[in-house]
Each structure stands twice: as structure tokens, then as C-alpha cells.
N, C-alpha and C positions, 0 to 999 in steps of 0.2 A: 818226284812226288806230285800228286794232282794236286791242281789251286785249294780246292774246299779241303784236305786234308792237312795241306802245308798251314791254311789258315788256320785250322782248329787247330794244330804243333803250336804257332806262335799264339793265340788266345790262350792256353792251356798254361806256357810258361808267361806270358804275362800274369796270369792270375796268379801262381807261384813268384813272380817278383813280386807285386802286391801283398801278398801274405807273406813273406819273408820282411817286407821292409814293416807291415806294419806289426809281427812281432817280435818287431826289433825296435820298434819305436816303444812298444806294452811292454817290452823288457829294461828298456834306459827309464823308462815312464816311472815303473816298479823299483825297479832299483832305487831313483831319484826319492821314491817317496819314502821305500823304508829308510834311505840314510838318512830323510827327514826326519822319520819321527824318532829313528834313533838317537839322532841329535838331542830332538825333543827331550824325549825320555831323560836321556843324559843328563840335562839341563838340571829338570823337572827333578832329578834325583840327587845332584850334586846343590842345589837351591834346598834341597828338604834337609840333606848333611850337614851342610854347611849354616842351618839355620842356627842361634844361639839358644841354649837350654842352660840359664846359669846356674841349673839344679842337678846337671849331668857333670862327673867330672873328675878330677882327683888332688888330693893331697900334693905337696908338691914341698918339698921343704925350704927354705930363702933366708937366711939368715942376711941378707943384704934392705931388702924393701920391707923386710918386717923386723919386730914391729912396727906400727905405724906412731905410737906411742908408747911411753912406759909408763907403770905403774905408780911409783913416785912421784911422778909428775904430773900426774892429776886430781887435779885440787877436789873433784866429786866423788874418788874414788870410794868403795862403798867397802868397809872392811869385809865382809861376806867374801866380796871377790876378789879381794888383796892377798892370792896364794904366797906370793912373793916375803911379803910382810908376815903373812902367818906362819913362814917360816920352808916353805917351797925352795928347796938347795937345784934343783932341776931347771930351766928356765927354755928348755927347748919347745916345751909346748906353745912360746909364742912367736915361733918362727916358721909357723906352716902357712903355706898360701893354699887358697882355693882356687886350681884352673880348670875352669868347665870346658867341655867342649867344642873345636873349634870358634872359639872367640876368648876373649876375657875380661874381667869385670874392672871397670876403670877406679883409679886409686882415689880415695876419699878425698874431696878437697871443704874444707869447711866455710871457708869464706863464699865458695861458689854456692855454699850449698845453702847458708845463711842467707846472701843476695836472692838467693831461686823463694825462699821463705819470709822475706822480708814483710813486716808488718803482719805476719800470719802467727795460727796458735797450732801445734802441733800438740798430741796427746796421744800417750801410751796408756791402754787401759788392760788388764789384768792381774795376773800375779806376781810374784817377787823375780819368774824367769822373764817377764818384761819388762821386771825390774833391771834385771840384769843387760838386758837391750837396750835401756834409754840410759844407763850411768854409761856403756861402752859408746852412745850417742854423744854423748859429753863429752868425754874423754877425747875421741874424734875431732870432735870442733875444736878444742880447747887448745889442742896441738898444732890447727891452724893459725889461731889467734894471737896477736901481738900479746906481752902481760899487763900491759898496761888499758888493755881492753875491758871497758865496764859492763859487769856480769851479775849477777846477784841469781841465790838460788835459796826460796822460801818455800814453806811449807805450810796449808791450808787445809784443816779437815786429810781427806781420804789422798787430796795432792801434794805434791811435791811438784815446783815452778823451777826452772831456770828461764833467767828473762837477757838477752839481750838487751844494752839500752841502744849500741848503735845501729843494730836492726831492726831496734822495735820488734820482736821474737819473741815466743814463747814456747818452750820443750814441755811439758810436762810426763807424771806420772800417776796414774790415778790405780789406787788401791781396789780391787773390786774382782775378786779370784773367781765367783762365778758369773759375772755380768750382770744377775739378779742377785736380788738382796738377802742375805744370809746372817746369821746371829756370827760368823767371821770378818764382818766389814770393819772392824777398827784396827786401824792400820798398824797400830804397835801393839798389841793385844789378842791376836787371833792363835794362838800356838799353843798346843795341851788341848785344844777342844776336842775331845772324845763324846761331846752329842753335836755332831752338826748337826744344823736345819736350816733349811734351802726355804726361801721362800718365792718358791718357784715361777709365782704369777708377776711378781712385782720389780719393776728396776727405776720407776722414773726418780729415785732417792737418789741413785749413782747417776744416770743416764739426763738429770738437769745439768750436768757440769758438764757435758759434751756435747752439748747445743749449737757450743758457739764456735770449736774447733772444726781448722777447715781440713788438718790433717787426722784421721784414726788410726791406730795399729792394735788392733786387740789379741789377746791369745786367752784361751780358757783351758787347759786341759788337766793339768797335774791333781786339782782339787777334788777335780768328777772321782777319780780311782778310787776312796775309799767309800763307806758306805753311810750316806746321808740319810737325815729325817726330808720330807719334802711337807710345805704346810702352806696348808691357802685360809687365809685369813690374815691377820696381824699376832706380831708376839705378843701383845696384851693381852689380846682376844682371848677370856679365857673358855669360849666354845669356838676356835679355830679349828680349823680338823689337821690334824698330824698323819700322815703315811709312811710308811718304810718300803721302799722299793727295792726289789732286790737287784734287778737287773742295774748295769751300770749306765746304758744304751739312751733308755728311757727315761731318765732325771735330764740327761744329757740334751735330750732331742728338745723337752717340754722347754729346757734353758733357754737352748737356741733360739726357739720360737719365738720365745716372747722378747730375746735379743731383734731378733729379726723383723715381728711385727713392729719395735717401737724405729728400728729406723727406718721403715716403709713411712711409717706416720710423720716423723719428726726431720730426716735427713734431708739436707738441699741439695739434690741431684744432679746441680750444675757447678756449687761451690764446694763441697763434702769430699776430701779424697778419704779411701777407705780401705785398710788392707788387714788381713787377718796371716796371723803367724801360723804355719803347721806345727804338729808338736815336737816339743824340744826333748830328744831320747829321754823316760826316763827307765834308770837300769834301778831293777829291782833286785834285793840283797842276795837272792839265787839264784842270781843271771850271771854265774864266774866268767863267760867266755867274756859279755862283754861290761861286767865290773869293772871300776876304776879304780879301786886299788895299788899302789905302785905299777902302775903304769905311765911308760915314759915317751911310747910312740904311739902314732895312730892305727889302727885294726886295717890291715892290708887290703886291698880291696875284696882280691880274690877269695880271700877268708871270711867274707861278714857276709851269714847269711842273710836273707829277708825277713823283718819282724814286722808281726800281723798287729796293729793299733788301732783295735777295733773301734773305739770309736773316732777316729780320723773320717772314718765312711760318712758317721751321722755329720760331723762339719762338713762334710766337701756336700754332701746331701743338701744342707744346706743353706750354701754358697750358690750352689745352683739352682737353688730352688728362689733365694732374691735377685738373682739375673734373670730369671722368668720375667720376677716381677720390677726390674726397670733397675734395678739397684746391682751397681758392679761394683765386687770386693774383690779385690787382689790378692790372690790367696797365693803366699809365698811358702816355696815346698821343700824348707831349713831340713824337714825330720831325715832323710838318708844321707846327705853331708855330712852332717852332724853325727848321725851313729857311728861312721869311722874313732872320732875324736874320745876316745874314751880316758886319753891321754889329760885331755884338757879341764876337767871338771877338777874344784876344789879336792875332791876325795878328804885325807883327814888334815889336809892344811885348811884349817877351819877354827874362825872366832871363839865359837865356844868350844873350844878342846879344854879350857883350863877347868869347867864347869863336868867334868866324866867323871862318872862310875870308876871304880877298881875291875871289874866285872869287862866295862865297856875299853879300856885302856888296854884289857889281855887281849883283846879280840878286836885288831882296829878294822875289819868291814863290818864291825856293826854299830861304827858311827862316822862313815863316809861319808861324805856329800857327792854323790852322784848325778845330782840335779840338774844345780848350777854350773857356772862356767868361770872358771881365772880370765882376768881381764887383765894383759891385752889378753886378747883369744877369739874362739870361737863367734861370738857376738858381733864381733867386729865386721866378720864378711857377713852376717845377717844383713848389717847397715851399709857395708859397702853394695851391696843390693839394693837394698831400699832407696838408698840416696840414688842411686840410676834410676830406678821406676819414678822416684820424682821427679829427679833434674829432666827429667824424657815429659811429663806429664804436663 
């Protein structure tokens, strides 16, 4: 072979080992990167699974760790939620646990949670279903507590106190079903009213007694469903202007509002923790699938389909609309856990059963109680929630 050809042979396969080695190098290069981001990805996606959602989850039955307490044995028990006492022969409903997924919700301890609260005022503000969340708050502690632990629990206007003396504590309950002030704000007296009216603009009558608390837990929902007067003026007033609203949306929104403006005005953004309850199912007397009626287990998961709670949207509205403006509420998302449990509501193991119609005794769904919740019960994992978002906070 002549010189110059033999040399352009060997330049020819140099340049071919050259490009062989370097895409061999672009191909381990490649390879190295996708296993990288697969990894990544991996990560990224087992990190996003594994995250804790204690609103995702299921029923789970335990008749070992539940309940956490019994009924008899708490001194606040509130006869409403005494299924037991009212005569409830069933008692399986207070043996279900909640386990969300991938994580779980750590077991109540009250003395922790009293020390985490010390020298502080906690307050429940809404209707009788928050009523329901602060007597299963009690109950909780109480179970922790030595008996010989001094407690006291009075009642003031629209509150109700439970006071710690050795923590210097205070729980309360404040009566105030739509957050603004209404011709329903007296606390023993509000039932049979067939003219409510809303007085839509105004709450500082309730909202002075929440000044000074550094905990809030509010809920509003059950009251908005029927169909109120809304009135701007005062009840004296007797040239107040009275409206009927038909929509149920829009009393609901103007509520919020003026909820909303007064703790923009009034809340201390650095001491003020603040958490607003979702809504607590209510099943209406033509809702058989998920009626509570002799019912003894919880509605399977696979079977409960999704119910629209239309106004849930104007509260999460908002929610988001005072995180714009600097103010963060905790907005705890109870309503699809809870529609499982349809098991667990009073139904007719209920105080006033001795007070029925002949009428209403032939026909027991049409004086259920669907509302509320048996205590121990449902409520309880409300609080073993919230007592986390504290003891965290």
C-alpha cells in the first residue's frame, strides 16, 4: 500500500476509534443521567406518597385502643351525647379507629397536651356540633387526669369554662351558631324559632369574648340550611330594613365576611392560633342511603358516594381569601371521614324521646338525631387531630 494511502487507512480508523469511544462515553453519560433522574423522580414520588394526609384514609375497627374513654366516666358528659345512657344496647360504634394514610394519628395524651396549653384560654366557638367537640375535649383530658385533679367548669352568659387550676387553663364553649348576631344567640332558648333573623353586619356582641383567647376552633354550618330573615340595623330599630334571601350561598358569604373582617381588625397574628372545623355530615330525612337509622356499622368505603356541600366552597373561599390577607386558619377537612360513620350519630337514642308525639314514635326517622355524634365516638378523632396541629404548633 503507498505511504499517503496507508496514512489516510490509519487517520480514517483513528477517527472511527474517536467516535466510537466518544459515543460510548454520550451513552454511559445518558444512561448515568436517566438512572439519575429516575432516581429523582422516584424519590420525588415516593416523598409526595408517603406524605401524611390525616383526612385520607379508613375506618379500621380496634376494640383494644378504643375507646380512649367511657361514657360513665365523664364527669362533662353532656346527656345529648350519652347514646349509651339513652339507652343505645349496641356499643360498637365506639370501637372504630381512624387510619389515614401512610402515617397515623398519635394517641391523645392530655397532660401533654394541658402542659403544651398551660396558662393559655382555648375557645370553641359555634353551634351545639362544637358543642359536641369540646365535651369530647374533656372527656379526653379528664381520662388523663389524676381524680383528685382540681377542675371546675362554669358557665357565663353565651360560655361555658372548664378551668384547670393546675395548669392555669382554660377550655371553653361559646354559643354563637352563626358567628354574627341573630335573634338565636341565647344559649338555652334558641329552638322552635320559625322566624330567624340574621343580623348579618354585626358580631362584636359575641366576638368581645374572643379577644383574649390565644386558641379558636370555629364551625358554622348547620344553621345557614334553613331559610333566614337577614336585617341591618338593630332589633329595636323599628325602621331596620328586614330582607329574605333566597339563596342559601349568599347570607352565608356576607356571614363570613364580616367573621372575617373583624379578625383581620382584631386578631394578634403572632399569638392567635386559629382553626375552622369543615362541615360535620348533615344527613337529611331523605337521604336513606346515608341515614342513621339502626345502623350499626360504618358505610364501606367503596359504597359512599361524593356529596356536593355547597356551601363548603363559600368557607374554603374564604379561608383563602384571609391567607391572602396575612391571617392563617387551619381549616381541618372532618366532612368525608365522618360521612362513613353514619353508624355513630345519636339517631333515636336521644334525651328528648320521653317528650314524642304518637304520630312521631310510629315512625322513628322522623325524630333521629342525625346531626350529632355518641361520645366516645367520632369527635374524638376530630381532637386527636387538632391536639397534633397543636402540640406541632
Amino acid at each position: 500500500m503507498p505511504h499517503k494511502a496507508w496514512e489516510t487507512f490509519l487517520k480514517f480508523h483513528h477517527l472511527i476509534g474517536i467516535t466510537l469511544v466518544a459515543l460510548a462515553g454520550a451513552a454511559f453519560y445518558l444512561n448515568h443521567s436517566l438512572n439519575y433522574w429516575n432516581v429523582v423522580r422516584k424519590s420525588m414520588k415516593e416523598e409526595k406518597t408517603t406524605q401524611c394526609d390525616y383526612f385520607s384514609g379508613r375506618w379500621v375497627y380496634d376494640n383494644v385502643s378504643y375507646p380512649i374513654y367511657n361514657e360513665e366516666q365523664c364527669s362533662f358528659m353532656d346527656h345529648i351525647f350519652a347514646c349509651q345512657k339513652n339507652g343505645r344496647k349496641d356499643f360498637n360504634y365506639r370501637y372504630w379507629r381512624w387510619q389515614p394514610r401512610n402515617c397515623d394519628i398519635p394517641r391523645f395524651n392530655g397532660k401533654a397536651f394541658l402542659e403544651k396549653i398551660r396558662g393559655k384560654k382555648v375557645l370553641f366557638v359555634g353551634d351545639s356540633v362544637n358543642r359536641n367537640q369540646w365535651v369530647s375535649l374533656l372527656c379526653l383530658i379528664e381520662s388523663s387526669l389524676a381524680p383528685s385533679s382540681k377542675k371546675s367548669l362554669t358557665r357565663k352568659g353565651n360560655c361555658n369554662f372548664f378551668h384547670s387550676i393546675e395548669y392555669n387553663t382554660t377550655i371553653g364553649f361559646y354559643w354563637s351558631p352563626f358567628l354574627v348576631e341573630s335573634n338565636c344567640d341565647d344559649y338555652l332558648n334558641h329552638r322552635n324559632l320559625d322566624n330567624r333573623v340574621i343580623k348579618i353586619e354585626a358580631i362584636e356582641k359575641h366576638a368581645r369574648h374572643w379577644n383574649d383567647a390565644d386558641i379558636l376552633i370555629f364551625d358554622s354550618y348547620a344553621w345557614w340550611l334553613s331559610p333566614n330573615k337577614l336585617l341591618w340595623g338593630s332589633f329595636e330599630n323599628r325602621n331596620a330594613i328586614y330582607k329574605k334571601v333566597e339563596t342559601k350561598t349568599r347570607p352565608y358569604e356576607m356571614g363570613l365576611r364580616t367573621w372575617s373582617d373583624w379578625l383581620e381588625m382584631n386578631i394578634n397574628r403572632t399569638k392567635t392560633k386559629l382553626f375552622f372545623m369543615s362541615v360535620s355530615p348533615n344527613i337529611l330525612r331523605g337521604d336513606t342511603f346515608r341515614h342513621c337509622y339502626n345502623k350499626s356499622e360504618p358505610i364501606p368505603k367503596n359504597l359512599l358516594p361524593s356529596k356536593p356541600y355547597h356551601l363548603m366552597g363559600v368557607l374554603e373561599a374564604s379561608i383563602e381569601n384571609l391567607r391572602a390577607r396575612g391571617i392563617n386558619v387551619e381549616y381541618l377537612r372532618i366532612t368525608r371521614m365522618s360521612e362513613y360513620r353514619n353508624d355513630a350519630h345519636p339517631s333515636i337514642y336521644r334525651a328528648t324521646i320521653g317528650h314524642l308525639s304518637e304520630d312521631n314514635k310510629k315512625d322513628p326517622t322522623t325524630y333521629t338525631d342525625c346531626l350529632h355524634w355518641c361520645l366516645p365516638g367520632v369527635p374524638d378523632i376530630w381532637n386527636q387531630i387538632l391536639y397534633d396541629y397543636i402540640m406541632k404548633s
